[in-house]
Short mmCIF file of the C-alpha atoms (twelve columns), coordinates in Angstrom:
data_MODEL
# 
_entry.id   MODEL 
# 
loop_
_atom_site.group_PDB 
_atom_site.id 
_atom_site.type_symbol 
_atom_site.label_atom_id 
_atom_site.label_alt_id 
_atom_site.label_comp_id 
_atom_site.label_asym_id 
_atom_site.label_seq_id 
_atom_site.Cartn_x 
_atom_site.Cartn_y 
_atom_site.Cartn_z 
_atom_site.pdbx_PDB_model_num 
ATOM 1   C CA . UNK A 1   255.585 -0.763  -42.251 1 
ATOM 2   C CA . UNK A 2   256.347 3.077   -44.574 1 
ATOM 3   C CA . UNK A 3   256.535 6.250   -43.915 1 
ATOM 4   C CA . UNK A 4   253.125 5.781   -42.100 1 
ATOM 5   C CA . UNK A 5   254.955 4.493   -39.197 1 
ATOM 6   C CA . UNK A 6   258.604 4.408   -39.494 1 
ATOM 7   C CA . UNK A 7   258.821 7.864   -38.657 1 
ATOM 8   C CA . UNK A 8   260.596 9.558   -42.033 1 
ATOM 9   C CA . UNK A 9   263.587 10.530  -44.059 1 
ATOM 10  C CA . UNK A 10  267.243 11.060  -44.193 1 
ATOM 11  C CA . UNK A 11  270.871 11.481  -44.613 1 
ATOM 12  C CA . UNK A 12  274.071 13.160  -44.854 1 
ATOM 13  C CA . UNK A 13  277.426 11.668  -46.512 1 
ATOM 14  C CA . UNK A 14  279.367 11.053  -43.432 1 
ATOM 15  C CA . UNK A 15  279.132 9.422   -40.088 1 
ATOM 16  C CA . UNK A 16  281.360 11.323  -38.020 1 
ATOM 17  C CA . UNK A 17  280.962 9.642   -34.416 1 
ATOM 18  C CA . UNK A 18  280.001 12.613  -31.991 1 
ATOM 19  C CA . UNK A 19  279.956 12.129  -28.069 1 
ATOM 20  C CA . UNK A 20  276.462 11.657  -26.686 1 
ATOM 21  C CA . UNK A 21  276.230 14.927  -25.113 1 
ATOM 22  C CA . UNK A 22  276.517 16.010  -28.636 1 
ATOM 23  C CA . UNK A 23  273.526 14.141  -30.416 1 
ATOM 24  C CA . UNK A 24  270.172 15.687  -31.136 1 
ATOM 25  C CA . UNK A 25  267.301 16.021  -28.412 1 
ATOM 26  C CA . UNK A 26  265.426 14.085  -30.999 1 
ATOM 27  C CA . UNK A 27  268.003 11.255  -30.973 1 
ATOM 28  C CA . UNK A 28  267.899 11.206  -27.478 1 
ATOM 29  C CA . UNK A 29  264.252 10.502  -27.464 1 
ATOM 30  C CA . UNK A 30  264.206 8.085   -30.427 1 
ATOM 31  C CA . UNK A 31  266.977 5.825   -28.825 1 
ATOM 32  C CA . UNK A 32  265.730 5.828   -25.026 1 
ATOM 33  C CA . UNK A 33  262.028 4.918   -26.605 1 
ATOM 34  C CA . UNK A 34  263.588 2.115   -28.314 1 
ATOM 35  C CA . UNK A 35  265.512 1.078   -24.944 1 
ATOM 36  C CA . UNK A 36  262.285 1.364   -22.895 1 
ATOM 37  C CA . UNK A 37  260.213 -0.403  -25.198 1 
ATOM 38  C CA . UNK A 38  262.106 -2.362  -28.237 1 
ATOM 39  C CA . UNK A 39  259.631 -2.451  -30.880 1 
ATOM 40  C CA . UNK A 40  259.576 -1.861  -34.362 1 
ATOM 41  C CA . UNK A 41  258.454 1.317   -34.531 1 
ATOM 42  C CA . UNK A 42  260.635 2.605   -32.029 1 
ATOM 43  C CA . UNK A 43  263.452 0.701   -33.968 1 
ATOM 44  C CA . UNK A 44  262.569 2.601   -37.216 1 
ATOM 45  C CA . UNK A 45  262.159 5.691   -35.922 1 
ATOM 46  C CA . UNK A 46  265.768 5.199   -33.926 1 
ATOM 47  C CA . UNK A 47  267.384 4.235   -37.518 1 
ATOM 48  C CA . UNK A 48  265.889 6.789   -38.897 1 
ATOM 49  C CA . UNK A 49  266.807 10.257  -37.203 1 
ATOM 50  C CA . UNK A 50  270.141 8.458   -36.988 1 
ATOM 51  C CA . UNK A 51  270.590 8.719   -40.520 1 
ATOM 52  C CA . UNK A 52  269.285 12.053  -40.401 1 
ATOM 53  C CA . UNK A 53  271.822 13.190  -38.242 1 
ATOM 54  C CA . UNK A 54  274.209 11.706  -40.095 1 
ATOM 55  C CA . UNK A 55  275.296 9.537   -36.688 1 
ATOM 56  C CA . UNK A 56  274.239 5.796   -37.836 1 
ATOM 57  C CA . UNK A 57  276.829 4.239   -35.471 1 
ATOM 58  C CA . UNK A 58  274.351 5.155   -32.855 1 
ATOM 59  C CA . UNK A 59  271.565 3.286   -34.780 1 
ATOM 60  C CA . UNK A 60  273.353 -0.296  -34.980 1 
ATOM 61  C CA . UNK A 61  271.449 -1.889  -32.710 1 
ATOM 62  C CA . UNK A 62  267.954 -0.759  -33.495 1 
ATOM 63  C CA . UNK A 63  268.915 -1.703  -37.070 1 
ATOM 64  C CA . UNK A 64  270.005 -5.531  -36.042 1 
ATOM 65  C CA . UNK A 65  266.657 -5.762  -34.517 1 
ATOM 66  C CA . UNK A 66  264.501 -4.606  -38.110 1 
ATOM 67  C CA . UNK A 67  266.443 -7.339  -40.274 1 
ATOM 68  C CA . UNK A 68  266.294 -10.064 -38.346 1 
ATOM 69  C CA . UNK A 69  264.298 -12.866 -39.692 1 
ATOM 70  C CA . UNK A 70  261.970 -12.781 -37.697 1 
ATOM 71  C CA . UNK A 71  261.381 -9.457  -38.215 1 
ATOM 72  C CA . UNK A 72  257.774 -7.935  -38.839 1 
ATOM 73  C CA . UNK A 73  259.158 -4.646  -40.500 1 
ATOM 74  C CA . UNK A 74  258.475 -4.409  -44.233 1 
ATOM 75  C CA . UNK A 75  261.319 -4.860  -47.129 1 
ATOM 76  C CA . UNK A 76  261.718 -1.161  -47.035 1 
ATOM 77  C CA . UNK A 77  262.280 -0.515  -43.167 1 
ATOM 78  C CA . UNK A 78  264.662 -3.621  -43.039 1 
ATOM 79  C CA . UNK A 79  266.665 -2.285  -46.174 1 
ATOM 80  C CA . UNK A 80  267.351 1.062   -44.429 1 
ATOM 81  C CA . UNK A 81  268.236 -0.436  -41.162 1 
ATOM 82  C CA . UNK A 82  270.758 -2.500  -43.623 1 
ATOM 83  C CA . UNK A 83  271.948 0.244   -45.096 1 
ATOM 84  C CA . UNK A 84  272.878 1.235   -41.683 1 
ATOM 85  C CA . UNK A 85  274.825 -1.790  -40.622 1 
ATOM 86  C CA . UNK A 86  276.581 -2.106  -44.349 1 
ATOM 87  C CA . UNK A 87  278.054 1.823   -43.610 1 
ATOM 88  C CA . UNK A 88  279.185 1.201   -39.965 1 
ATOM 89  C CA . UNK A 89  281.074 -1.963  -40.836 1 
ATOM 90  C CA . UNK A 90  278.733 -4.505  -39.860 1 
ATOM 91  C CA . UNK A 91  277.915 -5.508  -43.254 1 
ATOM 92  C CA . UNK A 92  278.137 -8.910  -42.691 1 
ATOM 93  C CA . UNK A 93  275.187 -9.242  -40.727 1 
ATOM 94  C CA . UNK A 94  272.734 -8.186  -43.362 1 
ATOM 95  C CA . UNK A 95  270.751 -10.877 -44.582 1 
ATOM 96  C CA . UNK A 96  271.620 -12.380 -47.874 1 
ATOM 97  C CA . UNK A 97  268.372 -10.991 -49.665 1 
ATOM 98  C CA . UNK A 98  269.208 -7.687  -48.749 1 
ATOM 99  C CA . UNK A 99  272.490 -7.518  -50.402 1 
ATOM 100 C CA . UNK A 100 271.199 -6.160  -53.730 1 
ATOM 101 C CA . UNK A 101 271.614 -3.244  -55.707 1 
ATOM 102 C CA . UNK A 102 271.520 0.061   -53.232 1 
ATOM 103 C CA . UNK A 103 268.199 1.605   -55.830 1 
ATOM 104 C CA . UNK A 104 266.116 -1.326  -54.721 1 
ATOM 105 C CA . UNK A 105 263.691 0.149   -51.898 1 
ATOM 106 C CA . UNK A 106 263.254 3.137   -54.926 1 
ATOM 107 C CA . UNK A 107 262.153 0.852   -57.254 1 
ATOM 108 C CA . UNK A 108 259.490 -0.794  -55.139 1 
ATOM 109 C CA . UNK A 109 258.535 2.396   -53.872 1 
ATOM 110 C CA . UNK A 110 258.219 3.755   -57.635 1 
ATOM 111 C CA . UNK A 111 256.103 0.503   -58.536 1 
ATOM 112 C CA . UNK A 112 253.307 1.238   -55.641 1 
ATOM 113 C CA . UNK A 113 253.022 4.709   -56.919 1 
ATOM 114 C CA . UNK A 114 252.641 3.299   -60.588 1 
ATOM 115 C CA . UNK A 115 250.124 1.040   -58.908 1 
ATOM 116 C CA . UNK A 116 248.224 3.768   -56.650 1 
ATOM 117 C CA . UNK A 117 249.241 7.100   -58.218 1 
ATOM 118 C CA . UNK A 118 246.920 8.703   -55.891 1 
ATOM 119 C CA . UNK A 119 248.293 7.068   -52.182 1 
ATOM 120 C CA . UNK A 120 250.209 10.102  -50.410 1 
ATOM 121 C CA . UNK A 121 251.633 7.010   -48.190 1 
ATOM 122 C CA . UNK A 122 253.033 5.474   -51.367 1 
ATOM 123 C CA . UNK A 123 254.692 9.045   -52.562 1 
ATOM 124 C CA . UNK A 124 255.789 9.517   -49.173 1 
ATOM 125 C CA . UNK A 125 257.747 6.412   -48.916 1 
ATOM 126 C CA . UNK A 126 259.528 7.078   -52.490 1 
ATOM 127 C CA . UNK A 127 260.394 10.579  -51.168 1 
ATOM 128 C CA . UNK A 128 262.535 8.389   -48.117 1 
ATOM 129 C CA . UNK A 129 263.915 6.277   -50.445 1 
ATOM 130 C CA . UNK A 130 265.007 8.406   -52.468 1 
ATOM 131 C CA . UNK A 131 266.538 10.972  -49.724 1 
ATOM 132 C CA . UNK A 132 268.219 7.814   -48.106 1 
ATOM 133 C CA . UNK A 133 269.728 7.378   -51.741 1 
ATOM 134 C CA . UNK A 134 270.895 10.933  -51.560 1 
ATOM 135 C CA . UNK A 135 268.448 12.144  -54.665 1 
ATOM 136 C CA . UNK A 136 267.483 15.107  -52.279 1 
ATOM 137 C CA . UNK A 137 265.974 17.162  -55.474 1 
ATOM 138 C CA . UNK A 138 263.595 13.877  -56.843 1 
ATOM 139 C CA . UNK A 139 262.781 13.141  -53.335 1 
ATOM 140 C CA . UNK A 140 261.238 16.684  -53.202 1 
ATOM 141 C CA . UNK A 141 259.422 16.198  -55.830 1 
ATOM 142 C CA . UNK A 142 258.028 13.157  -54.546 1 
ATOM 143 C CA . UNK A 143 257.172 14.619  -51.092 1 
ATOM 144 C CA . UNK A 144 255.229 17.323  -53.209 1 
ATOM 145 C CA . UNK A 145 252.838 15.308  -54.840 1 
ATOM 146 C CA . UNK A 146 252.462 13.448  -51.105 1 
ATOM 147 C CA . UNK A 147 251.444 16.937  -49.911 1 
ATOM 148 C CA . UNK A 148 249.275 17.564  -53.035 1 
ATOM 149 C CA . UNK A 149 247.454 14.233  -52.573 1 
ATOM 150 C CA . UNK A 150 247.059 14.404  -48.284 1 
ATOM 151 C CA . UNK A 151 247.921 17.970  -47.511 1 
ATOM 152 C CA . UNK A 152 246.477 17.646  -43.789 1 
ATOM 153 C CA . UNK A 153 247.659 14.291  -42.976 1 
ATOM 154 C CA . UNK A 154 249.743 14.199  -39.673 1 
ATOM 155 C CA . UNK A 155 252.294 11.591  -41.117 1 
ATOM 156 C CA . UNK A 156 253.190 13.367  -44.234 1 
ATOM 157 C CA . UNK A 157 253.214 16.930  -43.016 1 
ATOM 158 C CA . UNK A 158 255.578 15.282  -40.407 1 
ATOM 159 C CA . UNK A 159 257.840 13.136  -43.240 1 
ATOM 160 C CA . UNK A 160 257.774 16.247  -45.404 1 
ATOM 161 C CA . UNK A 161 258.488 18.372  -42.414 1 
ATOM 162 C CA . UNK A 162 262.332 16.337  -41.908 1 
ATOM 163 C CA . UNK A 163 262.841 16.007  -45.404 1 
ATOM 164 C CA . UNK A 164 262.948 19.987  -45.320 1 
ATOM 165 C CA . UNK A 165 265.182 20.315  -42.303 1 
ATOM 166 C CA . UNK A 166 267.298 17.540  -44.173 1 
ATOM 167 C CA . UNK A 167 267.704 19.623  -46.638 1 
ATOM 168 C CA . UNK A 168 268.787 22.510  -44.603 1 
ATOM 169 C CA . UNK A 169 265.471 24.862  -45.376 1 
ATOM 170 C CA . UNK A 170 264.213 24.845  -41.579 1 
ATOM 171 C CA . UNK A 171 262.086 27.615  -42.266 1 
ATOM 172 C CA . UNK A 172 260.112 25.910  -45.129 1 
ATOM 173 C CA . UNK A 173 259.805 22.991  -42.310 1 
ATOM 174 C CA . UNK A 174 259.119 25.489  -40.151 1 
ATOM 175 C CA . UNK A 175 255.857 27.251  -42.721 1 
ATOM 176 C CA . UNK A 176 254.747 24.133  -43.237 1 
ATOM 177 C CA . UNK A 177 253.714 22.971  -39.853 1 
ATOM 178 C CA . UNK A 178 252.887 26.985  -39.018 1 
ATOM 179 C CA . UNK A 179 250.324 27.644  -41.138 1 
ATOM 180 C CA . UNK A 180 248.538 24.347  -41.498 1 
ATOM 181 C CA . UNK A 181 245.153 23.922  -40.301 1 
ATOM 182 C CA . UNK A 182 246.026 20.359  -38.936 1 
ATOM 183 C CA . UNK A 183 248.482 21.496  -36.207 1 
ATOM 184 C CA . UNK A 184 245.878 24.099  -33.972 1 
ATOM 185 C CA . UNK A 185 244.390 20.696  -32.858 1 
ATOM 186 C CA . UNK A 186 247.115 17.779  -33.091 1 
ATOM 187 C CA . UNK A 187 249.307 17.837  -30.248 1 
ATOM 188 C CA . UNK A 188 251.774 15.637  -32.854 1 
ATOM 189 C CA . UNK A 189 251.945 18.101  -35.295 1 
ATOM 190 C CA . UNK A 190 252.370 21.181  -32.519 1 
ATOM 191 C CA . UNK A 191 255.423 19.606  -31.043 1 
ATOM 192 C CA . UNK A 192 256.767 19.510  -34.244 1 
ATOM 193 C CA . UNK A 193 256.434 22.947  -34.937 1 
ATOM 194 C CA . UNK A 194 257.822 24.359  -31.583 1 
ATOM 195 C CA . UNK A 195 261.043 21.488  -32.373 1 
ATOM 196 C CA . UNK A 196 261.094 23.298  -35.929 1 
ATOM 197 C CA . UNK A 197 260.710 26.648  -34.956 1 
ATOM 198 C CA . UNK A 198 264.175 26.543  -32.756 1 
ATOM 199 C CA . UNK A 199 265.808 25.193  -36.112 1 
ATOM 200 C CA . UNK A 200 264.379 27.966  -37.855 1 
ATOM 201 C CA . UNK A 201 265.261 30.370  -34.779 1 
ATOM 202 C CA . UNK A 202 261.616 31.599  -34.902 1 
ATOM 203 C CA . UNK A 203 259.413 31.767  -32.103 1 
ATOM 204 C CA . UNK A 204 257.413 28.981  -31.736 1 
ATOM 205 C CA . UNK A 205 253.202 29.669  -32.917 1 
ATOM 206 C CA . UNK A 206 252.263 26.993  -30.898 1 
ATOM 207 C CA . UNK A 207 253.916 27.236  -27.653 1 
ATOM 208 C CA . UNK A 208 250.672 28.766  -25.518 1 
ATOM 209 C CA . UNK A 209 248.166 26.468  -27.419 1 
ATOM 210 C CA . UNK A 210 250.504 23.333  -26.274 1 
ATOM 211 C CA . UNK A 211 251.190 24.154  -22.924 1 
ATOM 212 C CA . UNK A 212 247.247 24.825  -22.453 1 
ATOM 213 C CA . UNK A 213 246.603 21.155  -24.344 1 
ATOM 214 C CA . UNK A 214 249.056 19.720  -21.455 1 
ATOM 215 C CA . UNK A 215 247.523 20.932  -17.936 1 
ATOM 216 C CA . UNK A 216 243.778 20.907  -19.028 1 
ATOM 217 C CA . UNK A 217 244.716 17.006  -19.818 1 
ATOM 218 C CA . UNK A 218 242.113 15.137  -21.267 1 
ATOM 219 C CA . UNK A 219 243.945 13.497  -23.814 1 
ATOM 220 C CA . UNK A 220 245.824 10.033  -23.383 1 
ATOM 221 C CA . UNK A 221 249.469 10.999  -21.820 1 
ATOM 222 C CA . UNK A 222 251.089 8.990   -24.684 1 
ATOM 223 C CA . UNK A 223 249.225 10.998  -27.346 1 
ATOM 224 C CA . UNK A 224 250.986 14.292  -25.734 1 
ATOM 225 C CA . UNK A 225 254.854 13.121  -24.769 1 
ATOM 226 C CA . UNK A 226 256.060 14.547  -27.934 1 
ATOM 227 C CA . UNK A 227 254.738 17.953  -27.378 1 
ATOM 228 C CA . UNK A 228 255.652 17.740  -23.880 1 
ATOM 229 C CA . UNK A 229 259.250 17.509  -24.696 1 
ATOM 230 C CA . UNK A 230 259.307 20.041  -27.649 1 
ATOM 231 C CA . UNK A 231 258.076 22.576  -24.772 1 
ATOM 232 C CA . UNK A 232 260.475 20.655  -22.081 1 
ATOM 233 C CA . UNK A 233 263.395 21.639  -24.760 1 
ATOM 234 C CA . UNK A 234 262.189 25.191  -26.077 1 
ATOM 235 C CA . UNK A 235 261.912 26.120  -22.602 1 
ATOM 236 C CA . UNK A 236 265.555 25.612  -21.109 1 
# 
Protein backbone atom coordinates (compact mmCIF):
# COMPACT_ATOMS: atom_id res chain seq x y z
CA UNK A 1 0.00 0.00 0.00
CA UNK A 2 1.50 4.23 -0.75
CA UNK A 3 0.22 7.22 -0.87
CA UNK A 4 -2.41 5.68 -3.29
CA UNK A 5 -4.22 4.40 -0.37
CA UNK A 6 -2.79 5.22 2.90
CA UNK A 7 -4.29 8.45 2.82
CA UNK A 8 -1.01 11.03 2.99
CA UNK A 9 1.56 12.99 4.87
CA UNK A 10 2.70 14.37 8.10
CA UNK A 11 4.12 15.69 11.23
CA UNK A 12 4.95 18.08 13.81
CA UNK A 13 7.87 17.70 16.57
CA UNK A 14 5.77 17.07 19.54
CA UNK A 15 2.99 14.91 20.77
CA UNK A 16 1.34 16.93 23.24
CA UNK A 17 -1.72 14.64 24.42
CA UNK A 18 -4.94 16.88 23.90
CA UNK A 19 -8.46 15.78 25.32
CA UNK A 20 -10.71 14.29 22.66
CA UNK A 21 -12.99 17.12 22.46
CA UNK A 22 -9.90 18.79 21.31
CA UNK A 23 -8.76 16.58 18.23
CA UNK A 24 -9.49 17.40 14.63
CA UNK A 25 -12.97 16.61 12.89
CA UNK A 26 -10.73 14.73 10.57
CA UNK A 27 -9.30 12.61 13.43
CA UNK A 28 -12.54 11.98 14.57
CA UNK A 29 -13.53 10.46 11.33
CA UNK A 30 -10.25 8.60 10.64
CA UNK A 31 -10.35 6.82 14.13
CA UNK A 32 -14.24 5.93 14.32
CA UNK A 33 -13.73 4.44 10.50
CA UNK A 34 -11.02 2.39 11.80
CA UNK A 35 -13.29 1.31 14.93
CA UNK A 36 -16.25 0.50 12.64
CA UNK A 37 -14.37 -1.31 10.21
CA UNK A 38 -10.53 -2.26 11.20
CA UNK A 39 -8.84 -2.50 8.01
CA UNK A 40 -5.78 -1.39 6.63
CA UNK A 41 -6.70 1.43 5.02
CA UNK A 42 -8.63 2.77 7.69
CA UNK A 43 -5.53 1.91 9.92
CA UNK A 44 -3.24 4.05 7.65
CA UNK A 45 -5.27 6.71 7.22
CA UNK A 46 -5.88 6.76 11.33
CA UNK A 47 -1.84 6.79 11.71
CA UNK A 48 -1.62 9.11 9.43
CA UNK A 49 -3.70 12.38 10.29
CA UNK A 50 -2.44 11.40 13.74
CA UNK A 51 0.89 12.32 12.87
CA UNK A 52 -0.39 15.19 11.16
CA UNK A 53 -1.85 16.53 14.06
CA UNK A 54 0.94 15.96 15.86
CA UNK A 55 -1.36 13.58 18.42
CA UNK A 56 0.23 9.93 17.66
CA UNK A 57 -0.79 8.67 21.13
CA UNK A 58 -4.18 8.55 19.62
CA UNK A 59 -2.85 6.41 16.68
CA UNK A 60 -1.28 3.43 18.85
CA UNK A 61 -3.60 1.09 18.16
CA UNK A 62 -4.23 1.48 14.48
CA UNK A 63 -0.41 1.38 14.26
CA UNK A 64 -0.14 -2.20 16.26
CA UNK A 65 -2.54 -3.45 13.75
CA UNK A 66 -0.16 -2.27 10.31
CA UNK A 67 3.07 -4.09 11.79
CA UNK A 68 1.87 -7.05 12.78
CA UNK A 69 3.13 -9.99 10.93
CA UNK A 70 0.55 -10.77 9.47
CA UNK A 71 0.08 -7.63 8.20
CA UNK A 72 -0.82 -6.91 4.40
CA UNK A 73 0.39 -3.17 4.55
CA UNK A 74 3.57 -2.50 2.57
CA UNK A 75 7.22 -1.81 4.24
CA UNK A 76 6.41 1.82 4.03
CA UNK A 77 2.87 1.95 5.80
CA UNK A 78 4.21 -0.50 8.56
CA UNK A 79 7.42 1.75 9.08
CA UNK A 80 5.25 4.84 9.77
CA UNK A 81 2.86 3.09 11.98
CA UNK A 82 6.39 2.09 13.78
CA UNK A 83 7.48 5.24 13.91
CA UNK A 84 4.40 5.86 15.80
CA UNK A 85 4.72 3.24 18.47
CA UNK A 86 8.78 3.95 18.83
CA UNK A 87 7.65 7.94 19.79
CA UNK A 88 4.78 7.02 22.22
CA UNK A 89 6.90 4.57 24.18
CA UNK A 90 5.86 1.43 22.79
CA UNK A 91 8.96 0.82 21.00
CA UNK A 92 9.30 -2.48 21.97
CA UNK A 93 6.64 -3.80 20.00
CA UNK A 94 8.07 -2.94 16.63
CA UNK A 95 9.19 -5.79 14.82
CA UNK A 96 12.84 -6.50 14.71
CA UNK A 97 13.17 -5.64 10.86
CA UNK A 98 11.82 -2.42 11.41
CA UNK A 99 14.33 -1.23 13.82
CA UNK A 100 16.68 0.31 11.24
CA UNK A 101 17.97 3.52 10.44
CA UNK A 102 14.90 6.27 10.68
CA UNK A 103 15.90 7.39 6.45
CA UNK A 104 14.91 3.92 5.40
CA UNK A 105 11.21 4.31 3.92
CA UNK A 106 13.18 7.56 1.96
CA UNK A 107 15.51 5.49 0.50
CA UNK A 108 13.11 2.95 -0.93
CA UNK A 109 10.91 5.58 -1.90
CA UNK A 110 13.97 7.41 -3.74
CA UNK A 111 14.89 3.95 -5.47
CA UNK A 112 11.18 3.54 -7.14
CA UNK A 113 11.47 7.00 -8.43
CA UNK A 114 15.06 6.15 -9.84
CA UNK A 115 13.25 3.13 -11.19
CA UNK A 116 9.95 4.94 -12.60
CA UNK A 117 10.94 8.62 -12.77
CA UNK A 118 7.71 9.24 -14.35
CA UNK A 119 5.09 7.40 -11.51
CA UNK A 120 3.35 10.47 -9.62
CA UNK A 121 2.46 7.49 -7.02
CA UNK A 122 6.18 6.85 -6.59
CA UNK A 123 6.98 10.85 -6.07
CA UNK A 124 4.08 11.02 -3.95
CA UNK A 125 5.17 8.45 -1.54
CA UNK A 126 8.87 10.08 -1.27
CA UNK A 127 7.11 13.43 -0.58
CA UNK A 128 5.47 11.34 2.83
CA UNK A 129 8.53 10.01 3.63
CA UNK A 130 10.25 12.63 3.57
CA UNK A 131 7.60 15.01 5.52
CA UNK A 132 7.36 12.11 8.16
CA UNK A 133 11.28 12.63 8.34
CA UNK A 134 10.66 16.28 8.90
CA UNK A 135 12.48 17.37 5.35
CA UNK A 136 9.30 19.60 4.81
CA UNK A 137 11.31 21.74 1.95
CA UNK A 138 12.58 18.25 -0.18
CA UNK A 139 9.27 16.79 0.43
CA UNK A 140 7.85 19.81 -1.53
CA UNK A 141 9.82 19.34 -4.05
CA UNK A 142 8.90 15.89 -4.38
CA UNK A 143 5.11 16.54 -4.19
CA UNK A 144 5.84 19.02 -7.17
CA UNK A 145 7.06 16.79 -9.62
CA UNK A 146 3.93 14.32 -8.34
CA UNK A 147 1.71 17.24 -9.44
CA UNK A 148 3.77 17.84 -12.64
CA UNK A 149 3.54 14.14 -13.60
CA UNK A 150 -0.58 13.53 -12.48
CA UNK A 151 -1.84 17.02 -12.01
CA UNK A 152 -5.65 15.78 -11.97
CA UNK A 153 -5.26 12.71 -10.04
CA UNK A 154 -7.63 12.57 -6.95
CA UNK A 155 -4.91 10.90 -4.67
CA UNK A 156 -2.16 13.31 -5.24
CA UNK A 157 -4.10 16.54 -5.38
CA UNK A 158 -5.39 15.09 -2.01
CA UNK A 159 -1.58 14.02 -0.57
CA UNK A 160 -0.32 17.33 -1.90
CA UNK A 161 -3.34 19.06 -0.54
CA UNK A 162 -2.15 17.92 3.51
CA UNK A 163 1.31 18.28 2.80
CA UNK A 164 0.35 22.11 2.27
CA UNK A 165 -1.81 22.46 5.34
CA UNK A 166 1.21 20.59 7.09
CA UNK A 167 3.13 23.08 6.25
CA UNK A 168 0.93 25.78 7.49
CA UNK A 169 0.07 27.38 3.77
CA UNK A 170 -3.82 26.47 3.95
CA UNK A 171 -4.48 28.74 1.30
CA UNK A 172 -2.07 27.10 -1.25
CA UNK A 173 -4.09 23.78 -0.06
CA UNK A 174 -6.87 25.67 -0.34
CA UNK A 175 -5.92 27.01 -4.54
CA UNK A 176 -5.07 23.84 -5.23
CA UNK A 177 -8.25 21.94 -4.80
CA UNK A 178 -10.20 25.47 -5.93
CA UNK A 179 -9.19 25.84 -9.15
CA UNK A 180 -8.66 22.32 -10.38
CA UNK A 181 -10.72 20.93 -13.00
CA UNK A 182 -10.88 17.50 -11.13
CA UNK A 183 -12.90 18.72 -8.09
CA UNK A 184 -16.37 20.25 -10.14
CA UNK A 185 -17.08 16.46 -10.55
CA UNK A 186 -15.34 14.34 -7.64
CA UNK A 187 -17.30 14.45 -4.63
CA UNK A 188 -13.62 13.33 -2.91
CA UNK A 189 -11.88 16.13 -4.02
CA UNK A 190 -15.02 18.74 -3.16
CA UNK A 191 -15.07 17.70 0.43
CA UNK A 192 -11.67 18.44 0.56
CA UNK A 193 -11.93 21.77 -0.56
CA UNK A 194 -14.91 22.91 1.67
CA UNK A 195 -12.52 21.03 4.83
CA UNK A 196 -9.65 23.35 3.33
CA UNK A 197 -11.43 26.32 2.76
CA UNK A 198 -12.36 26.67 6.75
CA UNK A 199 -8.44 26.29 7.29
CA UNK A 200 -7.92 28.90 4.90
CA UNK A 201 -11.03 30.92 6.40
CA UNK A 202 -12.34 31.27 2.80
CA UNK A 203 -15.64 30.47 1.72
CA UNK A 204 -15.96 27.27 0.47
CA UNK A 205 -16.34 27.14 -3.94
CA UNK A 206 -17.88 24.03 -3.65
CA UNK A 207 -20.42 24.12 -1.02
CA UNK A 208 -23.74 24.49 -3.51
CA UNK A 209 -22.24 22.01 -6.11
CA UNK A 210 -21.85 19.36 -3.04
CA UNK A 211 -24.92 19.77 -1.36
CA UNK A 212 -26.73 19.42 -4.94
CA UNK A 213 -24.34 16.06 -5.59
CA UNK A 214 -25.92 14.79 -2.08
CA UNK A 215 -29.92 15.03 -2.45
CA UNK A 216 -30.07 14.31 -6.28
CA UNK A 217 -28.15 10.91 -5.05
CA UNK A 218 -27.20 8.74 -7.65
CA UNK A 219 -23.90 8.01 -6.59
CA UNK A 220 -22.92 5.05 -4.13
CA UNK A 221 -23.45 6.58 -0.39
CA UNK A 222 -19.84 5.49 0.43
CA UNK A 223 -18.43 7.41 -2.56
CA UNK A 224 -20.12 10.72 -0.91
CA UNK A 225 -19.54 10.34 3.19
CA UNK A 226 -16.57 12.50 2.95
CA UNK A 227 -18.28 15.37 1.36
CA UNK A 228 -21.17 14.82 3.47
CA UNK A 229 -19.25 15.57 6.54
CA UNK A 230 -17.09 18.48 5.13
CA UNK A 231 -20.71 20.16 4.59
CA UNK A 232 -22.00 18.45 8.07
CA UNK A 233 -18.85 20.50 9.65
CA UNK A 234 -18.82 23.84 7.49
CA UNK A 235 -22.33 24.11 8.30
CA UNK A 236 -22.45 24.23 12.27
Amino acid sequence: MSSVTSGDLALPKKTNKKPASDLSPELKKRLESWRRDPNILTAAEAVETAIVDGVEHEAVRPARSLVMQNSAATALVRRQAATVLRRTGHGDEVPVDFQNTPDFPIKIARSRTRQFPRDAFAWADLARALVIERKDFDSQRAMAIALQLAPNNRHVLRAATRLFVHVDDAERAHDLLKKNAATKHDPWLMAGEIAVSALAERKPAFFKTGSKLIDEGGIAPRQLSELAAAITEDSS
